[in-house]
C-alpha positions as CSV (number, residue, x, y, z in Angstrom):
1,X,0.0,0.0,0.0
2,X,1.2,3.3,-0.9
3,X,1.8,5.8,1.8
4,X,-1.2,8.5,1.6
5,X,1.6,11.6,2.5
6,X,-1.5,14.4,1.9
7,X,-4.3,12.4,4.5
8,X,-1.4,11.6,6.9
9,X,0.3,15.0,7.2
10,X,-3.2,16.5,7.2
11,X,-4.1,14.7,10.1
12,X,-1.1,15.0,12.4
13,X,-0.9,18.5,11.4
14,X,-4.4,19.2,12.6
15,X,-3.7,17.0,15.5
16,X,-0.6,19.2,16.3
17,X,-2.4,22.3,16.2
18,X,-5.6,21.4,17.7
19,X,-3.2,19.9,21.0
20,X,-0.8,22.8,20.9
21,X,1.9,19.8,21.0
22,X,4.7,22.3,20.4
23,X,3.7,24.9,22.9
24,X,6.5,26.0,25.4
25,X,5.4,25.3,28.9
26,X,6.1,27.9,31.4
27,X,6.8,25.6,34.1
28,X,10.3,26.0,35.5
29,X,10.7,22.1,36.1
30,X,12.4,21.1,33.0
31,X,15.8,22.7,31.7
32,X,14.7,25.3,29.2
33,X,15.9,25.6,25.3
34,X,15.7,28.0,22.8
35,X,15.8,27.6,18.9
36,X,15.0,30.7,17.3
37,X,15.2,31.0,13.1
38,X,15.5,34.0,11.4
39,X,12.2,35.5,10.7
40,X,11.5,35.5,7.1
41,X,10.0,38.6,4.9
42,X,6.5,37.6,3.9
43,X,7.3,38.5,0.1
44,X,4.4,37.5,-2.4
45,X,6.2,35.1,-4.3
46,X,5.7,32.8,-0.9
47,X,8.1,30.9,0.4
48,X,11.8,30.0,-1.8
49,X,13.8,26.8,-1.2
50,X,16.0,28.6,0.9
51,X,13.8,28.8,4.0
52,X,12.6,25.3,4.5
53,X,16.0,24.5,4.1
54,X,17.3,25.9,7.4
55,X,14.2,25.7,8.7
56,X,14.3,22.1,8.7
57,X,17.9,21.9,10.4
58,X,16.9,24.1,13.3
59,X,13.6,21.8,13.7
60,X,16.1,19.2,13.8
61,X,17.7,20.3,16.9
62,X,14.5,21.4,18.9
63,X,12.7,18.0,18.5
64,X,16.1,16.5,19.8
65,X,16.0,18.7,22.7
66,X,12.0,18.4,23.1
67,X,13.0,14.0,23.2
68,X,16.0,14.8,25.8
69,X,13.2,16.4,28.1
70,X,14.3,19.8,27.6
71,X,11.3,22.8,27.2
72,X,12.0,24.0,24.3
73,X,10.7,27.3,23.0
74,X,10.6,27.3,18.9
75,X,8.9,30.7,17.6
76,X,8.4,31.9,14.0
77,X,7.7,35.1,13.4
78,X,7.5,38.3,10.2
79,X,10.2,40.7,9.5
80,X,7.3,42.5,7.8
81,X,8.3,45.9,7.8
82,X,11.1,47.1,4.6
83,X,11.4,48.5,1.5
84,X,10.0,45.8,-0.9
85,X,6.3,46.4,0.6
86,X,6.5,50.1,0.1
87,X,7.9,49.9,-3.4
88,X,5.2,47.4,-4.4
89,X,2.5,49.6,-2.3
90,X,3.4,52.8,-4.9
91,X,3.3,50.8,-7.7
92,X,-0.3,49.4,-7.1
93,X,-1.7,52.0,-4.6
94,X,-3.0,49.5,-2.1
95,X,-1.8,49.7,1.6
96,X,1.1,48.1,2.5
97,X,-0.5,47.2,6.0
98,X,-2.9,45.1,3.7
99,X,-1.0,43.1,1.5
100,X,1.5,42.2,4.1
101,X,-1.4,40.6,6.2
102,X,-2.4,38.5,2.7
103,X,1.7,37.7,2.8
104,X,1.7,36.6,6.3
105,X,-1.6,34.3,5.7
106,X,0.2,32.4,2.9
107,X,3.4,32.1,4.6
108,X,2.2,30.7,7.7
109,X,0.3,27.9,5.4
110,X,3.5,27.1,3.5
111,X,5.5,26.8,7.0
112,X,2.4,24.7,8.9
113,X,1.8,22.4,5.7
114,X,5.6,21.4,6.3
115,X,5.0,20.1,9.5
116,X,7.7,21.7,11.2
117,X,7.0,22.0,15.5
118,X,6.6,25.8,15.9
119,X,5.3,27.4,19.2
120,X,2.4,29.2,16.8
121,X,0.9,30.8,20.3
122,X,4.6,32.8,20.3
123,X,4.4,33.8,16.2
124,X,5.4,37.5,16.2
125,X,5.0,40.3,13.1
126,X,7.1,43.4,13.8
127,X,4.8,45.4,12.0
128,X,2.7,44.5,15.1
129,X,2.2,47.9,17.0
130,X,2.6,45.4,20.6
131,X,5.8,43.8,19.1
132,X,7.3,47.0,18.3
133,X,6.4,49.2,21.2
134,X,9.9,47.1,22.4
135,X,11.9,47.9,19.7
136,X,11.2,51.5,20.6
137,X,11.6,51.3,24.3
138,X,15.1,49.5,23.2
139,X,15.8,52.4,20.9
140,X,14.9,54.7,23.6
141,X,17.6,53.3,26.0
142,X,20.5,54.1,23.7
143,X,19.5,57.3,22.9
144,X,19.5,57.9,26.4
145,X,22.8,56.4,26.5
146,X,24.1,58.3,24.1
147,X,24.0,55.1,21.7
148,X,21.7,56.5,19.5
149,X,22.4,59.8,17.4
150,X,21.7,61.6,14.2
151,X,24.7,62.4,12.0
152,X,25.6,63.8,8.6
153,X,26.7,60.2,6.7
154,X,27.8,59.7,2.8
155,X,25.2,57.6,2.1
156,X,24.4,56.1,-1.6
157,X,21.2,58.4,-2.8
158,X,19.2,57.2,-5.5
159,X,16.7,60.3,-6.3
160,X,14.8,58.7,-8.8
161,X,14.3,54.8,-7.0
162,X,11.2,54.8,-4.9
163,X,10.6,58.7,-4.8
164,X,14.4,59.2,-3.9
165,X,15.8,56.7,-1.1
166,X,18.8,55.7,0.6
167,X,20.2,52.0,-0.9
168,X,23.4,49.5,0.2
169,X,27.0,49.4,-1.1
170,X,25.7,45.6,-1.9
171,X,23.0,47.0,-4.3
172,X,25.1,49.5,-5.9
173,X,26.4,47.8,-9.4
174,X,28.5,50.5,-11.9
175,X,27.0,53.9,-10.0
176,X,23.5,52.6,-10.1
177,X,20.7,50.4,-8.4
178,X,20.9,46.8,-9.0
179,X,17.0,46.8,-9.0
180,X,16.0,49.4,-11.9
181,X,19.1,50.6,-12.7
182,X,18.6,54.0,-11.0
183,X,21.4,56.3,-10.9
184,X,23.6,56.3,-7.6
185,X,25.4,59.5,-5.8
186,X,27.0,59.5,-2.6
187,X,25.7,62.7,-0.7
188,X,25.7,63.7,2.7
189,X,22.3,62.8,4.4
190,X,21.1,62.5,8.1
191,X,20.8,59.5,9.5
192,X,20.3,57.9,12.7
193,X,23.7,55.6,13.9
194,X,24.6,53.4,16.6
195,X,27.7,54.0,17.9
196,X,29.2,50.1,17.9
197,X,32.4,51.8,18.1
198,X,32.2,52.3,21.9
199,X,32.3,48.4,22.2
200,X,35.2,47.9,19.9
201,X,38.3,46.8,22.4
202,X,35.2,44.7,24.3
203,X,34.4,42.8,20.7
204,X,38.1,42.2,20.1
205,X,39.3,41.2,23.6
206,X,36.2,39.4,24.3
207,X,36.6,37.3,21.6
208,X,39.0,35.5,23.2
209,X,36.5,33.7,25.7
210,X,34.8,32.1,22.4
211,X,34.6,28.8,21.3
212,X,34.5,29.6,18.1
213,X,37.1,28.2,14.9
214,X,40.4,30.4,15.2
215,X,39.5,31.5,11.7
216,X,36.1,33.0,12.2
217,X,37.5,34.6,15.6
218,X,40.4,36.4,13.1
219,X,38.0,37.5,10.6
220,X,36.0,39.4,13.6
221,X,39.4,40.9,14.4
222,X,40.0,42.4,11.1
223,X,37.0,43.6,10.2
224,X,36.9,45.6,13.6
225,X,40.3,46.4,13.1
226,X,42.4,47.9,15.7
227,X,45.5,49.6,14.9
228,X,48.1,51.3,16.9
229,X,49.9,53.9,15.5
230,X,49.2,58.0,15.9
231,X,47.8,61.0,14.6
232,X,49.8,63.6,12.9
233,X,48.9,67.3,11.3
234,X,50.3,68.7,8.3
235,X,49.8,72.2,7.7
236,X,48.6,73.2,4.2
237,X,50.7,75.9,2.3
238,X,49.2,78.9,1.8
239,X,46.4,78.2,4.3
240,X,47.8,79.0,7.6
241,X,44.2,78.0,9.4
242,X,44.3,74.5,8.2
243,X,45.3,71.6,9.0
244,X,45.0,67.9,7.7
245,X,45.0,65.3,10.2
246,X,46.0,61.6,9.1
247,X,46.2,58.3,10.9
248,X,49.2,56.2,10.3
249,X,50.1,52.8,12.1
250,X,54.3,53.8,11.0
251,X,55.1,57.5,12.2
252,X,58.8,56.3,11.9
253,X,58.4,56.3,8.2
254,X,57.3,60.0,8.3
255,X,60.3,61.4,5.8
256,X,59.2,59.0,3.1
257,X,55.8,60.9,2.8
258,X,56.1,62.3,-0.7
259,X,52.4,63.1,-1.5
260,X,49.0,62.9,0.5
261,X,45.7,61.8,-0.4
262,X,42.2,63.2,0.8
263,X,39.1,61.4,0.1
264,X,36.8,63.5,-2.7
265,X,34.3,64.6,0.3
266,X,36.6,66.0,2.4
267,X,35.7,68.9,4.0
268,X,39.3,70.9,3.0
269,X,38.7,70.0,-0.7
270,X,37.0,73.0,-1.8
271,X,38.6,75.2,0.7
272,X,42.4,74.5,-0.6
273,X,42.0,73.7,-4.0
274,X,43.7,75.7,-6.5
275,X,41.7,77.9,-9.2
276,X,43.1,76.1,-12.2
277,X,42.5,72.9,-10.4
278,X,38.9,73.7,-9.5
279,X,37.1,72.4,-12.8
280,X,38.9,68.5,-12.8
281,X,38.5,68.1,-9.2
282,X,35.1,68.8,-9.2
283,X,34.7,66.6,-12.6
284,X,35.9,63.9,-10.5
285,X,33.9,64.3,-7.3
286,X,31.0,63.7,-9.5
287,X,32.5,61.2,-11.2
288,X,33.1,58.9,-7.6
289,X,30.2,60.3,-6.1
290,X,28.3,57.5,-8.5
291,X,30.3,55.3,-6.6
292,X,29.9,52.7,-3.5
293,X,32.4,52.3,-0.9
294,X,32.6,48.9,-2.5
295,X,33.7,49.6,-5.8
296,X,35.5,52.2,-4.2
297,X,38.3,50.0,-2.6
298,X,38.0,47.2,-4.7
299,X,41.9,46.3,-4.6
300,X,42.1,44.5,-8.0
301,X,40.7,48.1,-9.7
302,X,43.1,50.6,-11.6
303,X,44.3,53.2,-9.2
304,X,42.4,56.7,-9.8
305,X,42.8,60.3,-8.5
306,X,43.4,64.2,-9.3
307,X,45.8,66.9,-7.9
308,X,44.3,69.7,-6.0
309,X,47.0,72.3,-6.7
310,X,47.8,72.4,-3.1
311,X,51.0,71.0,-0.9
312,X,50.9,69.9,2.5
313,X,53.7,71.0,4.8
314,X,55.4,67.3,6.1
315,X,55.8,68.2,9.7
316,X,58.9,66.1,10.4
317,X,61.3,67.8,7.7
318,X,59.0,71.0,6.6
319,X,59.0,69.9,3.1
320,X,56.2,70.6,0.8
321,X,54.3,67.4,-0.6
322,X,51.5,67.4,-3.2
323,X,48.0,67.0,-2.2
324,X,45.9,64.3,-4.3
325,X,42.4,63.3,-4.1
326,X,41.4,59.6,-4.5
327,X,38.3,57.1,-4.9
328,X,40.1,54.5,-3.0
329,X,40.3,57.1,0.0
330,X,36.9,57.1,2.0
331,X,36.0,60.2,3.8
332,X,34.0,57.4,6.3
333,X,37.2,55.6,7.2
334,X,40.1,57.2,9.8
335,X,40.0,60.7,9.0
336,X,39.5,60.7,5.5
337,X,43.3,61.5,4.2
338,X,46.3,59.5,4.3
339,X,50.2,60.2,4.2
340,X,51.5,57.9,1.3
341,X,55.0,56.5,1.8
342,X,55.3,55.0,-1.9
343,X,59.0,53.4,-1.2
344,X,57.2,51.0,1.4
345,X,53.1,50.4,0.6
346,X,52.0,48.6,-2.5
347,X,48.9,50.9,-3.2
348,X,50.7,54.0,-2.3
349,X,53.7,52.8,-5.0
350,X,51.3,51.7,-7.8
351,X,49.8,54.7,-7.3
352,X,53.0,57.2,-7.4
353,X,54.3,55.4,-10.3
354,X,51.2,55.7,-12.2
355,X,50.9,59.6,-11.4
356,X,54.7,60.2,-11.6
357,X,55.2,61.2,-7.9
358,X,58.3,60.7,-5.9
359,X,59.5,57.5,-4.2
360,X,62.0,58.0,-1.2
361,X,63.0,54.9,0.3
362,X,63.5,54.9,4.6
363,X,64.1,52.1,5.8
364,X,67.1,49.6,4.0
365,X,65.7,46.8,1.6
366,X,64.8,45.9,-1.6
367,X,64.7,48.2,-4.8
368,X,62.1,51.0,-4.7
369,X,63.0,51.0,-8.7
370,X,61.4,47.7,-8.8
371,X,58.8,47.3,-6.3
372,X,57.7,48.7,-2.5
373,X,59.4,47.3,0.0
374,X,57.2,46.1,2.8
375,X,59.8,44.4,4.8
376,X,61.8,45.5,8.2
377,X,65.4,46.6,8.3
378,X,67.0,49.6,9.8
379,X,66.1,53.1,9.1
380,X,67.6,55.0,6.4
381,X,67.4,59.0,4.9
382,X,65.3,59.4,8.3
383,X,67.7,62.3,10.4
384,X,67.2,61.4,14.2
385,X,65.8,57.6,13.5
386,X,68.3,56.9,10.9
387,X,70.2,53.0,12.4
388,X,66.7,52.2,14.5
389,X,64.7,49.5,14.0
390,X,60.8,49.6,14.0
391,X,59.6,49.7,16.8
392,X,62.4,52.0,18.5
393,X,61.4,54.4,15.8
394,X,58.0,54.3,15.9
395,X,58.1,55.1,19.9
396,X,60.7,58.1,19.1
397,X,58.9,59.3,15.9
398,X,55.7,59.5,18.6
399,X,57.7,61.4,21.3
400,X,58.7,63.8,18.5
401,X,55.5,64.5,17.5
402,X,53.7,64.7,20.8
403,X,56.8,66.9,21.9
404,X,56.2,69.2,18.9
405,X,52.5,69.2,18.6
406,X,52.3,67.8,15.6
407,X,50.6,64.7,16.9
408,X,49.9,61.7,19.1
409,X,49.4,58.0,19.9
410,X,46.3,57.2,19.2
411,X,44.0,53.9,18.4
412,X,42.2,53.5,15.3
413,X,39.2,51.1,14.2
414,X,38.4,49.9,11.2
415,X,34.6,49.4,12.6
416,X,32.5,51.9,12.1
417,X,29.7,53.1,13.7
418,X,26.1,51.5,12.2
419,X,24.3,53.4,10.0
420,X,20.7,52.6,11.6
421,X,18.7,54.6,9.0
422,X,16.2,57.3,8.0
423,X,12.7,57.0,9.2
424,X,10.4,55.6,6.3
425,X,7.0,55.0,5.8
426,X,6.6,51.0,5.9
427,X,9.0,51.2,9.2
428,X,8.4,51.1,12.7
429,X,8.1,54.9,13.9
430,X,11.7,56.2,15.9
431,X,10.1,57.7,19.1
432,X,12.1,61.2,18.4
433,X,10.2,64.3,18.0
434,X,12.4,67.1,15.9
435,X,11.6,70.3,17.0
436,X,11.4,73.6,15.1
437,X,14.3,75.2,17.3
438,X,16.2,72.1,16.7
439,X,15.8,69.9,19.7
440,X,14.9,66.8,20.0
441,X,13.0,65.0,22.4
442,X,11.8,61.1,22.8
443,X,7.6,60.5,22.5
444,X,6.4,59.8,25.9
445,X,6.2,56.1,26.4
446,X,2.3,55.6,27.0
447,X,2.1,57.3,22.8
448,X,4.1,55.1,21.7
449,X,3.1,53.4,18.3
C-alpha cells in the first residue's frame, strides 16, 4: 500500500495544532531551550527553497532537545516591515499594511503544511504595533545612552528609485541600483547611527572567551580592526588656518611621505584647491560620487585620482608634498586622508608610479626602482631615526611629534559606527520628535506606536 503523504500530514498537522503539541510550557521544572530562526519577509512570491532549508535543520535540533526532556521554545515570526512592501505599495496604490497581512496568511500555510513543530501561540510580526512598542523602548535606552544619534553620513542616494531613497553598497552595481538601474550618488544625508564603536576593544578582547574556529575569531578581528599607531597634522601651504589630520600605524616612516591623499568629500577639498585645479577636481567628485564604498576599494581596480593644486607642509622635515584626491580614500574611514609613503606600501607605490610622484626609500631593503618594500630593516634618509629599528622608531617618531604638537598615539578602528537609517514609511516609527528650534525629544512612552 502506498503511503497516503496528503491524509497523513493533514491529520497530524491538525492534531498538532488542535493539541498545541509544540507549545512551550512555562513551568520551571524542566531545563529550558531556545531555537530561534530568522524571521522570514512575507514576500508574495511565498516561500523560496532557501527557507525550508534551514528551517528544517533548526527543527532538527529542537525536536532532539524536546526528546532529551528539555522545554523547548521554537517561535516563527515576520520581519514585515522594509522596503520591498513600500515599493510594491506605490506601484499598485493599495496599503502596504494590507497586503503584508495577505503575505503573512500564505506564509504561515507554506511553513504549517511542512510540519515543522513551531510554538504558533509565540508567532510574532514586527509590523505588530505590541511587538514594536519594544523595539522603541530599546531604541529609547540608547539614545539615552548616548547610543543613539543623528549624524551627517555619505550615504548612496538614488533620487529617482522609490521617490528618492537611501540604498546599500551591496545593491550599488556601476554607480546605479541593481533593481532598476537608477542612478547612484554619494551625498551627505542624516541618519540615525549606533555607535558600535564604543564596544570595539570589548568585541576584540572578548573574543578570546569564544569557542568559536580560530579563523572565524580572526575575521571578527580584522574587520573591527584595531591599529596602533598615531595621529599627525600637516599644515597646508598657503592656508595657515588648516590643517589635515591623518592616521598612520608607521610614524617612523614620516620622511618617506612624498604626496598625501584626501578622500573626494573631504571637507578641506574646496577650501584648498587651486583655481586652475577647481574644474577637474570637481569633474571627479562627481564622477566617484556614483560610486559605492565597495567599488571604491575594490583592490584589483586601476588606481584613480586628481591633484588639487595644493601641498601639505610634512611636519617632520618641513617639506612641501603634493596633495591628491582619490576614490580609493573614503572620507567614512580614519580621517578621511592619508600620508602615502610609496618606497614601502604597494597601493601608495602603484599609485606614485602611475601619477609620476616621488618615491624615497627609509628604511634599507629591496629596490624601490622595482617594487615597494614592505619588509623590516633599519632606518635610512630618516635624520634622528636613521640605524633604528621599528619599533624604536615608531616610539621616538611619537615622542617627537607629541613633543612638537604635531601629533599623538592614538588607536584606530576599522569598525564603524552603524548606520541605523532614516525614518520611512513602511518602518516602525523612531520615538524622536524634531523640533522647530532644533531639539529633539523622545515621544512619551504611554504614545508610543
Amino acid at each position: 500500500m502506498a503511503y497516503n503523504h496528503d491524509v497523513i500530514e493533514r491529520k497530524w498537522q491538525h492534531y498538532w495544532n488542535e493539541n498545541k503539541t509544540f507549545k512551550a510550557s512555562d513551568s520551571m521544572d524542566k531545563e529550558k531551550y531556545y531555537v530561534l530562526d530568522m524571521f522570514p519577509y512575507p514576500s508574495g512570491q511565498g516561500l523560496h527553497v532557501g527557507h525550508p532549508e534551514g528551517y528544517t535543520a533548526t527543527d532538527i535540533m529542537a525536536r532532539m532537545k524536546r526528546m532529551q526532556g528539555k522545554n523547548v521554545l521554537h517561535p516563527m515570526g515576520w520581519d514585515a516591515f522594509g522596503l520591498p512592501a513600500e515599493q510594491y505599495a506605490l506601484k499598485t496604490g493599495h496599503n502596504p499594511r494590507d497586503f503584508t497581512a495577505q503575505n503573512v496568511k500564505n506564509f504561515k500555510r507554506q511553513i504549517k503544511s511542512l510540519g515543522f513543530s513551531y510554538d504558533w501561540d509565540r508567532e510574532v510580526n514586527t509590523t505588530d504595533p505590541e511587538y514594536y512598542k519594544w523595539t522603541q523602548w530599546i531604541f529609547e535606552q540608547l539614545y539615552k545612552k548616548g547610543l543613539a544619534y543623528e549624524d551627517e553620513i555619505e550615504v548612496n542616494w538614488a533620487p529617482d528609485f522609490m521617490g528618492g531613497t537611501v540604498v546599500s553598497n551591496e545593491e550599488v552595481i556601476d554607480g546605479k541600483t541593481e533593481r532598476g538601474g537608477y542612478t547612484v550618488y554619494r551625498v551627505p544625508m542624516r541618519q540615525w547611527v549606533l555607535k558600535i564603536t564604543a564596544y570595539a576593544d570589548r568585541l576584540i578582547d572578548d573574543l578570546d572567551d569564544l569557542d568559536w574556529p580560530e579563523s572565524i575569531k580572526e575575521q571578527q578581528r580584522n574587520w573591527i580592526g584595531r591599529s596602533k599607531g598615531a595621529s599627525v597634522f600637516f599644515g597646508v601651504d598657503g592656508h595657515p588656518d588648516e590643517k589635515v589630520e591623518v592616521f598612520t600605524t608607521r610614524p617612523d616612516t614620516l620622511f618617506g611621505a612624498t604626496y598625501m591623499v584626501l578622500s573626494p568629500e573631504h571637507e578641506l577639498v574646496s577650501k584648498i584647491v587651486s583655481d586652475d585645479q577647481r574644474a577637474v577636481v570637481e569633474a571627479y567628485q562627481e564622477e566617484v560620487s556614483r560610486k559605492s564604498d565597495l567599488e571604491r576599494t575594490d583592490l584589483n581596480k586601476d588606481k584613480s585620482g586628481v591633484f588639487t593644486g595644493a601641498y601639505g607642509i610634512n611636519p617632520i622635515n618641513g617639506k612641501q608634498v603634493p596633495i591628491w584626491i582619490g576614490d580609493y580614500v573614503l572620507s567614512s574611514y580614519g580621517t578621511g586622508a592619508i600620508m602615502a609613503v610609496p618606497a614601502h606600501d604597494d597601493r601608495d607605490y602603484e599609485f606614485a608610479k602611475k601619477f609620476d610622484l616621488p618615491i624615497v626609500p627609509v628604511i634599507d631593503g629591496g629596490d624601490v626602482e622595482e617594487a615597494a618594500y614592505t619588509g623590516d630593516g633599519k632606518h635610512i634618509n630618516s635624520d634622528f631615526l636613521n640605524g633604528m629599528n621599528k619599533d624604536d622608531a615608531i616610539k621616538a617618531a611619537i615622542d617627537w611629534l607629541t613633543e612638537k604638537g604635531y601629533g599623538s598615539e592614538k588607536v584606530n578602528y576599522r569598525l564603524r559606527d552603524w548606520i541605523f537609517s532614516r525614518q520611512r514609511y513602511w518602518g516602525e516609527p523612531i520615538p524622536v520628535i524634531h523640533w522647530e528650534d532644533g531639539e529633539t525629544t523622545l515621544v512619551p512612552r504611554k504614545n508610543y506606536h
